[in-house]
C-alpha positions as a Python dict, from the first residue, in 0.01 Angstrom:
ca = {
    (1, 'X'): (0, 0, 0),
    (2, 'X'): (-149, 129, 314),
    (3, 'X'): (-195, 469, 126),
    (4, 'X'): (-420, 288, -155),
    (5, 'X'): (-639, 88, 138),
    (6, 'X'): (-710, 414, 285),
    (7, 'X'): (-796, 621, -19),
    (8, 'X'): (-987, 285, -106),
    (9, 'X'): (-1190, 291, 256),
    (10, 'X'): (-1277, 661, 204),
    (11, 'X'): (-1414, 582, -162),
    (12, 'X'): (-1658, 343, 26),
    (13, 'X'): (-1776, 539, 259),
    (14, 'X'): (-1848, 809, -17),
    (15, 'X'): (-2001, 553, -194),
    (16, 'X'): (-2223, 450, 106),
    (17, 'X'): (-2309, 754, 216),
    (18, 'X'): (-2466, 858, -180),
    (19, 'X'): (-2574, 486, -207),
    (20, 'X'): (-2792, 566, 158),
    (21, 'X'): (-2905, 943, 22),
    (22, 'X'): (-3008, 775, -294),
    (23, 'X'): (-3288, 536, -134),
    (24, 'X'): (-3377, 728, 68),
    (25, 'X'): (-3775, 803, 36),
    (26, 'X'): (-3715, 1137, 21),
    (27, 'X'): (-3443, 1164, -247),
    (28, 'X'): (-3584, 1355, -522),
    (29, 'X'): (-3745, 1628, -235),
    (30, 'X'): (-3365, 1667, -69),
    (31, 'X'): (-3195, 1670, -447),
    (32, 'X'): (-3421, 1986, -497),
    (33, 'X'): (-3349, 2158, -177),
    (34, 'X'): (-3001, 2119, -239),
    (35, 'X'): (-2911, 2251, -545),
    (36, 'X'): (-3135, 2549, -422),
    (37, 'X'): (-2915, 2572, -161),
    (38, 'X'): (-2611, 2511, -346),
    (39, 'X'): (-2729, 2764, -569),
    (40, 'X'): (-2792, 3003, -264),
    (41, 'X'): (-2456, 2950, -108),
    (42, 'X'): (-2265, 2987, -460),
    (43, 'X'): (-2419, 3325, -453),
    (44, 'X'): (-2343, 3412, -122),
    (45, 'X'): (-1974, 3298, -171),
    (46, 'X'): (-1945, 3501, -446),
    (47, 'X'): (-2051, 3777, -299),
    (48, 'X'): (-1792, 3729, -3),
    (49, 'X'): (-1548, 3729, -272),
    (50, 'X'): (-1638, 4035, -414),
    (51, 'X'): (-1677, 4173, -80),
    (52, 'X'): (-1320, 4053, 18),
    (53, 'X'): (-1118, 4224, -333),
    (54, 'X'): (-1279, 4546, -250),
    (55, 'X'): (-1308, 4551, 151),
    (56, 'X'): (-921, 4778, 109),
    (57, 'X'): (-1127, 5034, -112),
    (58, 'X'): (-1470, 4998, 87),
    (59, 'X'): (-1216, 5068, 404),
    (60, 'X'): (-1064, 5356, 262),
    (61, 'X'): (-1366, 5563, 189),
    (62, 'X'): (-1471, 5470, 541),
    (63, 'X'): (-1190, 5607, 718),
    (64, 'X'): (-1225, 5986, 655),
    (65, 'X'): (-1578, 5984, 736),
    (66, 'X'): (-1610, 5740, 1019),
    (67, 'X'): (-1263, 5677, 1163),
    (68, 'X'): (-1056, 6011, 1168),
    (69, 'X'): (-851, 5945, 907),
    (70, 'X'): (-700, 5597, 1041),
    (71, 'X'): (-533, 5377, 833),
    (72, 'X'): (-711, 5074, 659),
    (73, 'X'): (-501, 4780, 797),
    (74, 'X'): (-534, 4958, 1150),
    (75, 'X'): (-946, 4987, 1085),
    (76, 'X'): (-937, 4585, 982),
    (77, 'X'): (-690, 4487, 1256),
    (78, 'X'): (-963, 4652, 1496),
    (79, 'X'): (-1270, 4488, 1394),
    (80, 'X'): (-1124, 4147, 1309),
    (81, 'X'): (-1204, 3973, 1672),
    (82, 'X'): (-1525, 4123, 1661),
    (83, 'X'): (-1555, 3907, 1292),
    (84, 'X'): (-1446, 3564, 1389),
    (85, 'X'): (-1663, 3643, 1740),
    (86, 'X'): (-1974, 3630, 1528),
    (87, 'X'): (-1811, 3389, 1254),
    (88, 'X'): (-1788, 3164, 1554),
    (89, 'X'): (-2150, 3220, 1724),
    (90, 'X'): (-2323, 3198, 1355),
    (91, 'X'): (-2172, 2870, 1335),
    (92, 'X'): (-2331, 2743, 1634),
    (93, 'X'): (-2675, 2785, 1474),
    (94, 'X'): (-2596, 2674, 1149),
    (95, 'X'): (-2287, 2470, 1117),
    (96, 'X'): (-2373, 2075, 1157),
    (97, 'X'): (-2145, 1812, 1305),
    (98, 'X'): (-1964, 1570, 1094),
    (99, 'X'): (-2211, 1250, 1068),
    (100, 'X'): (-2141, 936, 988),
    (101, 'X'): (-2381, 634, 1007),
    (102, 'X'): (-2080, 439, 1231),
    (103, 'X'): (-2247, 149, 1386),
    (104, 'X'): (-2257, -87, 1092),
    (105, 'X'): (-1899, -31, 1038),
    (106, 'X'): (-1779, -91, 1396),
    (107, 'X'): (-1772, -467, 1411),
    (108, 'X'): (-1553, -488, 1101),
    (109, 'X'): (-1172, -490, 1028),
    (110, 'X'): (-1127, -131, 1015),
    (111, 'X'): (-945, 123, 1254),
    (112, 'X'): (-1217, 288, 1442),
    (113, 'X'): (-973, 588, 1416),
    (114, 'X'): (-934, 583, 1042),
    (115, 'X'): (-1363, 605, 1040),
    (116, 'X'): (-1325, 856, 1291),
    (117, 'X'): (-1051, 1078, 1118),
    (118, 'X'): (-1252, 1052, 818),
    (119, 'X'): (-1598, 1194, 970),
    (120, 'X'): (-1373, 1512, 1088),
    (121, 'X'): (-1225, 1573, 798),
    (122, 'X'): (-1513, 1531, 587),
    (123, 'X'): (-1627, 1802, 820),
    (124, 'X'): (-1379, 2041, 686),
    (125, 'X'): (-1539, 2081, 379),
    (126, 'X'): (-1781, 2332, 406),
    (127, 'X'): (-1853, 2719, 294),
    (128, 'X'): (-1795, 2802, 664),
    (129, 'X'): (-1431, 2745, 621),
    (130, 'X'): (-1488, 2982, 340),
    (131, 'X'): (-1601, 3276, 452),
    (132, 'X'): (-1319, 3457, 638),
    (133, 'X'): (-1046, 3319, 359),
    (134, 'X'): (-1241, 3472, 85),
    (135, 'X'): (-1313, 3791, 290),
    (136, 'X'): (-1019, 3874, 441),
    (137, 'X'): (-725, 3733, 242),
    (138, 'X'): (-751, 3923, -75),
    (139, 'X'): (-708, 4206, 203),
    (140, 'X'): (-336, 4087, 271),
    (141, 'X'): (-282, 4094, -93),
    (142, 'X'): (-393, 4446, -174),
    (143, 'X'): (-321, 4615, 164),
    (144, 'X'): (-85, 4446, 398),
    (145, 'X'): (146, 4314, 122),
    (146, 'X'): (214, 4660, -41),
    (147, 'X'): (258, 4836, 280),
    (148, 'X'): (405, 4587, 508),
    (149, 'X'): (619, 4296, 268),
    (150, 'X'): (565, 3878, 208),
    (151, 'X'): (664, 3802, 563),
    (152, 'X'): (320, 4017, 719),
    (153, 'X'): (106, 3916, 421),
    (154, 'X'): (241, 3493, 507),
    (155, 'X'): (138, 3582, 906),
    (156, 'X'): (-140, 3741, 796),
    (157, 'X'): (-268, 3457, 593),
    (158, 'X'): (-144, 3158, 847),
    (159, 'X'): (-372, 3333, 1134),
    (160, 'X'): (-673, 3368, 874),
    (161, 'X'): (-660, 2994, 795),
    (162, 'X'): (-600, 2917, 1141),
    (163, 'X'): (-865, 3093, 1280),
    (164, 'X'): (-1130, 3009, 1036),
    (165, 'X'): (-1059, 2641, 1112),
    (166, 'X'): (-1058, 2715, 1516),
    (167, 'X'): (-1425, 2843, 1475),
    (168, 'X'): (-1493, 2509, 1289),
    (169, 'X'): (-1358, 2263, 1570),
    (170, 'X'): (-1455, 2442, 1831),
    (171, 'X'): (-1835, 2477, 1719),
    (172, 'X'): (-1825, 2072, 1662),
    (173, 'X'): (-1691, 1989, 1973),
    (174, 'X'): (-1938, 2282, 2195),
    (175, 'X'): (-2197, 2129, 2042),
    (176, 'X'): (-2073, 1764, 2121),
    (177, 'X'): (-2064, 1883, 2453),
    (178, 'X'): (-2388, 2014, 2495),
    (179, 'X'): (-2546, 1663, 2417),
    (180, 'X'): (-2367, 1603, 2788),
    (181, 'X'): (-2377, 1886, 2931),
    (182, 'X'): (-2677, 2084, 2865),
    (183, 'X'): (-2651, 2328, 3151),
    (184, 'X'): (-2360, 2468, 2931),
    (185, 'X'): (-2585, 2674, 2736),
    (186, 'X'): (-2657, 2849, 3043),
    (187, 'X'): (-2308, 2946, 3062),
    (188, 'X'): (-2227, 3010, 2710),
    (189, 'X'): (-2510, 3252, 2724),
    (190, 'X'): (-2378, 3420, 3049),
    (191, 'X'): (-2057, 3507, 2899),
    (192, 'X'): (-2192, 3622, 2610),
    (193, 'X'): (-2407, 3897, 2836),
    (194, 'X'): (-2122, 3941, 3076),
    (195, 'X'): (-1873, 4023, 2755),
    (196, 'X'): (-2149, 4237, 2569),
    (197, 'X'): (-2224, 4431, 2882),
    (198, 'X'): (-1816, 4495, 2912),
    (199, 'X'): (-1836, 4626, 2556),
    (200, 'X'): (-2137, 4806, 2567),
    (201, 'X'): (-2103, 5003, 2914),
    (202, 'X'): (-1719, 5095, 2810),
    (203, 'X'): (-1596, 4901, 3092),
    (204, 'X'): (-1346, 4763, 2814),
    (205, 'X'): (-1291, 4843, 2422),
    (206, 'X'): (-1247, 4472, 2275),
    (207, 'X'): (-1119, 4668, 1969),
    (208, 'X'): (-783, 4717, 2123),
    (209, 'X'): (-755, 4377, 2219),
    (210, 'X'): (-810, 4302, 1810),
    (211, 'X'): (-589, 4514, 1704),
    (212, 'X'): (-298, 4416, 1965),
    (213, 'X'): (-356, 4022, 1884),
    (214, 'X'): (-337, 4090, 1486),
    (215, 'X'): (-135, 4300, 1473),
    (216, 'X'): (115, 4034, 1662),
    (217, 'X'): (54, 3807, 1386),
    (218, 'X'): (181, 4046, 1067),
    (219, 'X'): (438, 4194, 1298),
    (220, 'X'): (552, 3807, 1403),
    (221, 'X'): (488, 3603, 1073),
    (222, 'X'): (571, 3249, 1287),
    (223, 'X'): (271, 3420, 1573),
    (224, 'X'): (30, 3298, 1248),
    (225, 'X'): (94, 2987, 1333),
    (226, 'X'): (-94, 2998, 1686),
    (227, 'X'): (-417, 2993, 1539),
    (228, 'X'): (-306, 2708, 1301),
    (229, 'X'): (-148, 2481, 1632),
    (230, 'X'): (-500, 2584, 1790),
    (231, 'X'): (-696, 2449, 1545),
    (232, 'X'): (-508, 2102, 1568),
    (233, 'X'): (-565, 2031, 1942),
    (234, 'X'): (-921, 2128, 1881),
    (235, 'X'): (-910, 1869, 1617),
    (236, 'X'): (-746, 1595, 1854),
    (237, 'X'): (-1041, 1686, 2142),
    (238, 'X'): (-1279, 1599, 1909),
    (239, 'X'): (-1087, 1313, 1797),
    (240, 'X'): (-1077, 1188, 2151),
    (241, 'X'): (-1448, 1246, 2226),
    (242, 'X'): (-1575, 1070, 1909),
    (243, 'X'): (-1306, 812, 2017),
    (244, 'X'): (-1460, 733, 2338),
    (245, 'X'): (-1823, 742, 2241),
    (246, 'X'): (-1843, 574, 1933),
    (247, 'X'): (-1933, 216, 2099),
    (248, 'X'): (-2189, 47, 2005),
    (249, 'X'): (-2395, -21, 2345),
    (250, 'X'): (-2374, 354, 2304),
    (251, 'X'): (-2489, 429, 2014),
    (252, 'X'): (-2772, 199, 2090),
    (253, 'X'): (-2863, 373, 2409),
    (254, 'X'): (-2881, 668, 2255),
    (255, 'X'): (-3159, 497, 1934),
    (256, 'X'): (-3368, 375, 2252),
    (257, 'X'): (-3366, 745, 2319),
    (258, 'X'): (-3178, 675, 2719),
    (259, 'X'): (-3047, 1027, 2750),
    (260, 'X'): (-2788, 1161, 2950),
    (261, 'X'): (-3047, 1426, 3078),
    (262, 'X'): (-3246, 1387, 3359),
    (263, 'X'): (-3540, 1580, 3470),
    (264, 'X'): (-3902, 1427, 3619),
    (265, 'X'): (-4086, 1773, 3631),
    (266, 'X'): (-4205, 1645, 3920),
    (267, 'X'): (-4376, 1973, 3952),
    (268, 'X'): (-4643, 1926, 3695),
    (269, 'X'): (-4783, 1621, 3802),
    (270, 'X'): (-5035, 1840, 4030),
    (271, 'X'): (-5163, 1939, 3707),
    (272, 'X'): (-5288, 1564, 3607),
    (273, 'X'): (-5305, 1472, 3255),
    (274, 'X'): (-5205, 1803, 3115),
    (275, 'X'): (-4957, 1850, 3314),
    (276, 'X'): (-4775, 1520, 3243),
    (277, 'X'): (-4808, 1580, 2847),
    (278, 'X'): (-4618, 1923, 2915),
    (279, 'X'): (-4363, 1718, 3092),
    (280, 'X'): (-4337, 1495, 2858),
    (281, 'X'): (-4301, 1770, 2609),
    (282, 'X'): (-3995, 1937, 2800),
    (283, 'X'): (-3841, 1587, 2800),
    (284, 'X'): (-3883, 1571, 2424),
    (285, 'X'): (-3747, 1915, 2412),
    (286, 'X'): (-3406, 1849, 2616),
    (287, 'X'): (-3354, 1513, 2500),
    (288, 'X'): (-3321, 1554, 2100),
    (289, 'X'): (-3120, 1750, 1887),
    (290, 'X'): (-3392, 2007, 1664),
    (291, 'X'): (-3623, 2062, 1937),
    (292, 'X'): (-3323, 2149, 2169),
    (293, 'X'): (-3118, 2380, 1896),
    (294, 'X'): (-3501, 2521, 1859),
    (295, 'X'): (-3474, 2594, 2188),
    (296, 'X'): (-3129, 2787, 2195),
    (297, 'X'): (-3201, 2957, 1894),
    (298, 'X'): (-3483, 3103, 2051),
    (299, 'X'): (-3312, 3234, 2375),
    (300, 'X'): (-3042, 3395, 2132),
    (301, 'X'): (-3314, 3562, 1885),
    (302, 'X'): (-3417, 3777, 2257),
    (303, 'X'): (-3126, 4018, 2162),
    (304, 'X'): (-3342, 4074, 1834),
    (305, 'X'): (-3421, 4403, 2013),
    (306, 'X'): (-3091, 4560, 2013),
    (307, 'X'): (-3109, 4617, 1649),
    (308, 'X'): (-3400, 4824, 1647),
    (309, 'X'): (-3481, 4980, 1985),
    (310, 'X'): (-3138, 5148, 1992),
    (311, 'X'): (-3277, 5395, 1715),
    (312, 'X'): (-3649, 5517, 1810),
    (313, 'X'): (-3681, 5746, 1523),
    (314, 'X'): (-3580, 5540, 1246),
    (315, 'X'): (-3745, 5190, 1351),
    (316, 'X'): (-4048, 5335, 1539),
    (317, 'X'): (-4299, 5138, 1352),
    (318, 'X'): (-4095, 4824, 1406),
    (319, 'X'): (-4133, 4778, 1720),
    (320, 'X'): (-4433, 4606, 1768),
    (321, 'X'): (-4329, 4375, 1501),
    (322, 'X'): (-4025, 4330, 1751),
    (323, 'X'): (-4244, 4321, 2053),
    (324, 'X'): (-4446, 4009, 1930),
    (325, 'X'): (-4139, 3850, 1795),
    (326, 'X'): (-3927, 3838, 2098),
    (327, 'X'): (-4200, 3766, 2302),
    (328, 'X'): (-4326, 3462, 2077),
    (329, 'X'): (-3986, 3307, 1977),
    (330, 'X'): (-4034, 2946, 2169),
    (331, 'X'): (-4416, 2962, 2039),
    (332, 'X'): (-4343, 3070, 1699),
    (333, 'X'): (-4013, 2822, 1582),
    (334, 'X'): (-4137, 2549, 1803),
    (335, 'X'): (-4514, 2582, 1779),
    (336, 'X'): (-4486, 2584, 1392),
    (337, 'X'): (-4421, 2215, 1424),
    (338, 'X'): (-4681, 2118, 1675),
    (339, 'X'): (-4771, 1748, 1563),
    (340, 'X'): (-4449, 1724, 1370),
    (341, 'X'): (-4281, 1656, 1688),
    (342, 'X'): (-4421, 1376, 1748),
    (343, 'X'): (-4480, 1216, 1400),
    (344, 'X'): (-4238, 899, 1488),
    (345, 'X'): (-4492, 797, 1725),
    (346, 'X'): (-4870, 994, 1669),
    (347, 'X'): (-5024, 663, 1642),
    (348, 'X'): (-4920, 565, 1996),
    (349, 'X'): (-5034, 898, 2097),
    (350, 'X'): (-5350, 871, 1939),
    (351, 'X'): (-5450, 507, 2156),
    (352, 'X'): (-5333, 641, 2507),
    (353, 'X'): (-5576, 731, 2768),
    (354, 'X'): (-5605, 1131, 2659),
    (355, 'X'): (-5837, 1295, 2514),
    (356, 'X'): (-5743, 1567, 2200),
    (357, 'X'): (-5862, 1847, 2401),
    (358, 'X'): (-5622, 1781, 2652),
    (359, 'X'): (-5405, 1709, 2449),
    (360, 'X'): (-5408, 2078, 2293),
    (361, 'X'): (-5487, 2225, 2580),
    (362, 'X'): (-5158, 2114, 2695),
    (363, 'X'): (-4962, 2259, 2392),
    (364, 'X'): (-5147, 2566, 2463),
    (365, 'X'): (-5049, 2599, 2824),
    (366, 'X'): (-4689, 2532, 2737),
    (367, 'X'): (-4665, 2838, 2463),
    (368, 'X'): (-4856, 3078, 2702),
    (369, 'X'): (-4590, 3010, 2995),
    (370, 'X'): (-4308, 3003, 2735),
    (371, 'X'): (-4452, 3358, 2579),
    (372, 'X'): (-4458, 3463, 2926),
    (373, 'X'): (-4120, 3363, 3026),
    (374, 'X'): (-3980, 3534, 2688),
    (375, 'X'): (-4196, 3857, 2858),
    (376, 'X'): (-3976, 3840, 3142),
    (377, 'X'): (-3676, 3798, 3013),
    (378, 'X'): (-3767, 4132, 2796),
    (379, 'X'): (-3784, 4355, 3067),
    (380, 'X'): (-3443, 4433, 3079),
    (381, 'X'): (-3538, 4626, 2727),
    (382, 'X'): (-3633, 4939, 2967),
    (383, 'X'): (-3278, 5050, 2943),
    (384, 'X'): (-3459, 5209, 2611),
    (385, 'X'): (-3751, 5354, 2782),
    (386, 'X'): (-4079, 5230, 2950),
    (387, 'X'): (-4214, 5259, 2599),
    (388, 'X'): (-4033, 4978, 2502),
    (389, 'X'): (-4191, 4771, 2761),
    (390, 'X'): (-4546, 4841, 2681),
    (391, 'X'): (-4525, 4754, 2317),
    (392, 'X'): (-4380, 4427, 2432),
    (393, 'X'): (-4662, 4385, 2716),
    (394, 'X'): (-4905, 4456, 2399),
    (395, 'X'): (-4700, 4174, 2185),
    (396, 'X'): (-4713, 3960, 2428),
    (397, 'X'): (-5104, 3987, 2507),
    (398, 'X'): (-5174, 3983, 2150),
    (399, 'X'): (-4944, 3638, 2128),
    (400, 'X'): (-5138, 3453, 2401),
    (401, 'X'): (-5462, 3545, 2267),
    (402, 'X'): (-5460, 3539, 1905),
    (403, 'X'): (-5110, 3434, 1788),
    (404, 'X'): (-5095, 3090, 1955),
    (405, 'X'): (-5413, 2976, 1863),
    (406, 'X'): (-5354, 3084, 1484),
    (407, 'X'): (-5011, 2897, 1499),
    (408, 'X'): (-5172, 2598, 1657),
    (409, 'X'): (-5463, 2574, 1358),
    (410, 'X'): (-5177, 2597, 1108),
    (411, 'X'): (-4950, 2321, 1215),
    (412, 'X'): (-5249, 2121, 1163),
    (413, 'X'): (-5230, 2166, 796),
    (414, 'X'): (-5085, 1897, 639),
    (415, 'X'): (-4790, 1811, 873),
    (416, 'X'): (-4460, 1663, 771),
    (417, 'X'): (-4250, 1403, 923),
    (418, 'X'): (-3912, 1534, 1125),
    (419, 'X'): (-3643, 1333, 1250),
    (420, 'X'): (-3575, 1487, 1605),
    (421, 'X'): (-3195, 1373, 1625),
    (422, 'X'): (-3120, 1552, 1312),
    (423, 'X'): (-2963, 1929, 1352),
    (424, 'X'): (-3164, 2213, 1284),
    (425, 'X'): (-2968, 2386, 1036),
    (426, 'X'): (-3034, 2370, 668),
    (427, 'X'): (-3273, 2124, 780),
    (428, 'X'): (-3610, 2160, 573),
    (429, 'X'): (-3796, 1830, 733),
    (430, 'X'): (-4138, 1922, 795),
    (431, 'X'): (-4156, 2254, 649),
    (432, 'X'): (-4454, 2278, 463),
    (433, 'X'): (-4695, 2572, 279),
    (434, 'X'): (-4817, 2622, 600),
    (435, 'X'): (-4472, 2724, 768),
    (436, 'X'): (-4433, 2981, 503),
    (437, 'X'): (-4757, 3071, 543),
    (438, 'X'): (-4739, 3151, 905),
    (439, 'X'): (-4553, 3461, 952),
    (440, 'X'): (-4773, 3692, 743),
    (441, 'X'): (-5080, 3684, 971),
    (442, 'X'): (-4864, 3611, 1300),
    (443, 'X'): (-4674, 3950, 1198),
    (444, 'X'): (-4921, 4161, 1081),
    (445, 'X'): (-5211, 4056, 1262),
    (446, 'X'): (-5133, 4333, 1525),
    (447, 'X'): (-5087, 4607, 1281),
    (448, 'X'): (-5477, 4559, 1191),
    (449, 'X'): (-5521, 4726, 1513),
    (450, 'X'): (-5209, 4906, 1571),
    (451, 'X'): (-5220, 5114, 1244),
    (452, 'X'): (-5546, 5282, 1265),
    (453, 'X'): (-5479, 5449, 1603),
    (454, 'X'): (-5088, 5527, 1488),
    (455, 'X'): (-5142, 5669, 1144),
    (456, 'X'): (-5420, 5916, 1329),
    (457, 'X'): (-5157, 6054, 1550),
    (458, 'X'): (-5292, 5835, 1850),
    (459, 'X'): (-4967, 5533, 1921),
    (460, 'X'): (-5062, 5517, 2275),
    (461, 'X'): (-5404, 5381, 2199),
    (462, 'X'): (-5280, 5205, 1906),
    (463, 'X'): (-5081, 4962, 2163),
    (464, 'X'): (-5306, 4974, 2367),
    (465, 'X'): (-5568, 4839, 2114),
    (466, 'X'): (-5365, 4519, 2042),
    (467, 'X'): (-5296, 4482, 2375),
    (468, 'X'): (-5692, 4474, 2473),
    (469, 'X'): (-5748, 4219, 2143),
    (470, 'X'): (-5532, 3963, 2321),
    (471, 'X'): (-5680, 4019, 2668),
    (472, 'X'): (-6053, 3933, 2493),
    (473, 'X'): (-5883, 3672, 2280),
    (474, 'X'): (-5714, 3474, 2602),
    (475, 'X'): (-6066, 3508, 2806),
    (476, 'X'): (-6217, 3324, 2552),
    (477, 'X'): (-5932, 3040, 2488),
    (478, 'X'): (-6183, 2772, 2581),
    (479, 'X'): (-6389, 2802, 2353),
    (480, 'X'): (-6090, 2839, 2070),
    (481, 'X'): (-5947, 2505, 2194),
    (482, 'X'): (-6309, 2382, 2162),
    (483, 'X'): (-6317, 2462, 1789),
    (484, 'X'): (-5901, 2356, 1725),
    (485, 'X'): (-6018, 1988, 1893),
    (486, 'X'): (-6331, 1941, 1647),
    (487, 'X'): (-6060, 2032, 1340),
    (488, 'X'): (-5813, 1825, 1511),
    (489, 'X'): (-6039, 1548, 1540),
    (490, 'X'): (-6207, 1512, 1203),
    (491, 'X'): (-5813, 1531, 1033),
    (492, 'X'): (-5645, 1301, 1316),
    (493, 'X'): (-5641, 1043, 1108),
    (494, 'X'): (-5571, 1200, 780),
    (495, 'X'): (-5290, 1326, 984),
    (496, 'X'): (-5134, 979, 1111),
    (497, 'X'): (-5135, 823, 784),
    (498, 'X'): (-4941, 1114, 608),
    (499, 'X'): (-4692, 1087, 906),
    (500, 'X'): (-4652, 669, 819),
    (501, 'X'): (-4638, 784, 364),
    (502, 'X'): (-4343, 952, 484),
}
C-alpha cells in the first residue's frame, strides 16, 4: 500500500511539473530548444559510445607511438583520475541542481523527505551519469575481462558507476554550498592552481596516483564498492542540507531576494550616482544564481591560454584572438546581457532619480575595471614569453576602447527577459540574434588591424596597431556613451514593454 502512495505521489509531481512547463508563456520557445538539445546530446552520447567500444583499439595504436610500448589497461588505469577530474569540474559549469517548485507542497500531508528524496533522484537522470559508463565500461568488456577474468571486469564496473555518481552528488551539493558560502570559489580555485602547478612543475605525477587507486579496484573487486558507498553519503549530505532548508520562511526570504551575502561596497559611494549603480550591480552579481555562475565561468575560461600559448608555432595567429578573450571574459558573457539583467524590474529603473547616461556610464566603468582586472590576472602568462604579454596588453586596449562599447550597443537590440535565480547551464533565456551576433565583430575586429602589419612580415607593429586603436577609442569614450544614451533613449521604452510581453 505504501509502495502504490509513493509511486502515486511521484506521478503527481511529474504531472505538475509538465502541467507548470506546459503554461508556461514560453512553452512552444523551450519545446524547440529542447528537442535541439535532445537531439544534440543523443549525438554526443552516441558518439561516447562509439568512442567507448573502440577506446581498447584507439589505445593500442597509441601505445607504440606515444607510450613505449605499455599495455592498454596500464595506459587507461593512468589517465582515468585525470578523466573523472575534468568529468567532475565540467559538471560544475553545466550540470544543474535538482529543482523542485517545493513551497506549495510543504503545508500538505506529505513527508517533506519523500519530496525531498524525489528531487535527488530525479536528479540522477541525466547524460552526465552517462558519460563515463558509456566510455569506459565497454573497456572492461573488451580489455580487462579477457586479460584479467569477471571478478576485475565486476570491480572495474562497481568503481565506474560509483564514481560517475560521486561527480554527480558532489557537484549538487558544491554548488548548494556556494549559495552560503561564496568565498568557496576562492578556494576551489586555489586548489585547482595549487594541484595544476604540482602537475605541471613535476613536483608530483598524478598519473601514478591513477593508476595505484584503479588498479586497487580490478585487483580488489569488493575496493569497487568505495566509490559506490561514496556516492551514498554524498547523497545523504545533500539529503540533510535540502532537509534543513526547505522551510518555508526560507524559501520566502530567499523570493524577497534577503541573501546570505553581505557586502555594502562602501567604497564606491565616493563615486556618487555611478558609483552606487556599480554597487548595486556587484550585489546583483553575488546575490543570484546566472550572474554569479557568469561570474565563475569567467575566472575559469582565464586558463583559456594554456591551450594555445604552450605551442607558439602552431597557434601563432591565435593569440590575439586569445589575448582579447581572456582579457574580456566578465565583459563579454556578462556584458552580452546588459539590460537583461535587470528586466524583472527596468521599469523601476527607468523612474529613479538617474539619468541613462549615468546609467551606462556606470556599466561602462564596471567592464573597463573588470577587463582590467582579467589583465592582471594574465600576467602570470609570461612564463611563455614577454610576447605573450603584449598581445594581451594589445587585447586588452582594444577591449576597453572598441569592444565594450560594441557589446554595449548590441545588448540593446531587442533584449530578452532572464530569470536571475535560474542556473546558467543549458539555459537559453535572453539569448537573442544579437548574442550570436556578437562574437564575429568582438573577435575579428582586431584582426582588421592586426593582419595587415602580420601578413607583411611586420607582427610587432601589427600588435602594436590594435593596441593604439583602443588607446584612441578609450580617449574618446565620452563621446561613444554620448551616442549609446541617444540610442538608449529613443528604444527605452520599446525596451520595457518587450521585457513586461515576456
Amino acid at each position: 500500500m505504501t509502495g502504490h502512495l509513493i509511486n502515486k505521489m511521484i506521478g503527481v509531481f511529474l504531472s505538475h511539473g509538465f502541467r507548470q512547463a506546459r503554461r508556461s508563456p514560453i512553452w512552444a520557445k523551450s519545446v524547440a530548444t529542447n528537442i535541439m538539445l535532445g537531439f544534440f546530446a543523443l549525438m554526443m552520447l552516441a558518439y561516447v559510445l562509439i568512442l567507448g567500444l573502440l577506446l581498447h583499439v584507439v589505445v593500442d595504436g597509441l601505445a607504440e607511438d606515444y607510450f613505449q610500448g605499455a599495455g592498454r589497461i596500464d595506459i587507461v588505469l593512468r589517465f582515468s583520475l585525470y578523466y573523472f577530474a575534468m568529468e567532475a569540474i565540467m559538471r560544475f559549469f553545466l550540470q544543474n541542481t535538482p529543482v523542485l517548485f517545493i513551497q506549495p507542497y510543504l503545508h500538505l500531508a506529505l513527508r517533506k523527505s519523500k519530496i525531498i528524496h524525489f528531487m535527488l533522484q530525479k536528479s540522477m537522470v541525466s547524460i552526465f551519469n552517462l558519460l563515463a559508463i558509456l566510455l569506459l565500461v565497454p573497456f572492461g568488456f573488451f580489455a580487462i575481462l579477457p586479460e584479467l577474468g569477471a571478478a576485475a571486469l565486476g570491480g572495474w564496473v562497481l568503481a565506474i558507476f560509483g564514481l560517475s555518481f560521486t561527480n554527480h552528488f558532489l557537484g549538487i551539493y558544491v554548488k548548494k554550498k556556494l549559495n552560503d558560502y561564496p568565498n568557496l570559489v576562492i578556494y576551489l580555485l586555489g586548489g585547482l592552481l595549487l594541484v595544476s602547478g604540482v602537475e605541471y612543475f613535476g613536483i608530483f605525477e598524478f598519473s601514478i596516483l591513477s593508476t595505484w587507486v584503479f588498479s586497487a579496484f580490478i585487483n580488489n573487486p569488493l575496493a569497487g564498492a568505495i566509490p559506490i558507498v561514496v556516492a551514498i553519503i554524498l547523497y545523504q549530505l545533500n539529503y540533510l542540507y535540502l532537509k534543513n532548508n526547505t522551510y518555508p520562511e526560507e524559501i520566502a526570504n530567499s523570493k524577497q531576494g534577503k541573501s546570505k551575502i553581505s557586502g555594502d561596497f562602501a567604497f564606491l559611494r565616493r563615486f556618487g550616482k555611478m558609483g552606487q549603480l556599480v554597487a548595486l550591480e556587484l550585489k546583483m552579481i553575488l546575490r543570484h544564481k546566472r550572474p554569479r555562475n557568469t561570474l565563475i565561468l569567467s575566472a575559469f575560461l582565464l586558463f583559456y591560454g594554456l591551450i594555445f600559448y604552450t605551442d607558439t608555432d602552431s597557434y601563432r595567429y591565435f593569440f590575439l584572438f586569445v589575448g582579447v578573450f581572456i582579457t574580456g571574459l566578465f565583459f563579454i558573457n556578462h556584458g552580452q546581457f546588459m539590460l537583461s539583467w535587470q528586466s524583472g524590474h527596468f521599469d523601476f529603473l527607468l523612474t529613479r532619480n538617474v539619468s541613462l547616461k549615468q546609467y551606462l556610464e556606470s556599466k561602462y566603468w564596471l567592464f573597463v575595471v573588470a577587463a582590467s582586472i582579467f589583465f592582471v590576472a594574465s600576467l602570470g602568462y609570461v612564463y611563455f614569453g614577454w610576447k605573450i604579454i603584449a598581445i594581451n596588453l594589445a587585447g586588452f586596449l582594444f577591449n576597453i576602447g572598441i569592444n565594450i562599447p560594441v557589446v554595449m550597443r548590441l545588448s540593446m537590440f531587442s533584449p530578452k527577459k532572464i530569470d536571475l535565480n535560474r542556473g546558467a547551464a543549458f539555459n537559453y533565456e535572453g539569448v537573442g540574434a544579437a548574442q550570436w551576433l556578437m562574437m564575429l565583430p568582438v573577435m575579428a575586429g582586431p584582426y582588421l588591424f592586426y593582419l595587415p602589419f602580420t601578413l607583411a612580415g611586420y607582427e610587432s607593429y601589427g600588435i602594436m596597431a590594435v593596441g593604439a586603436v583602443g588607446i584612441v577609442g578609450f580617449l574618446f569614450h565620452r563621446q561613444v556613451l554620448d551616442q549609446l544614451t541617444k540610442v538608449f533613449s529613443s528604444n527605452r521604452h520599446k525596451i520595457a514593454a518587450g521585457f513586461r510581453a515576456q
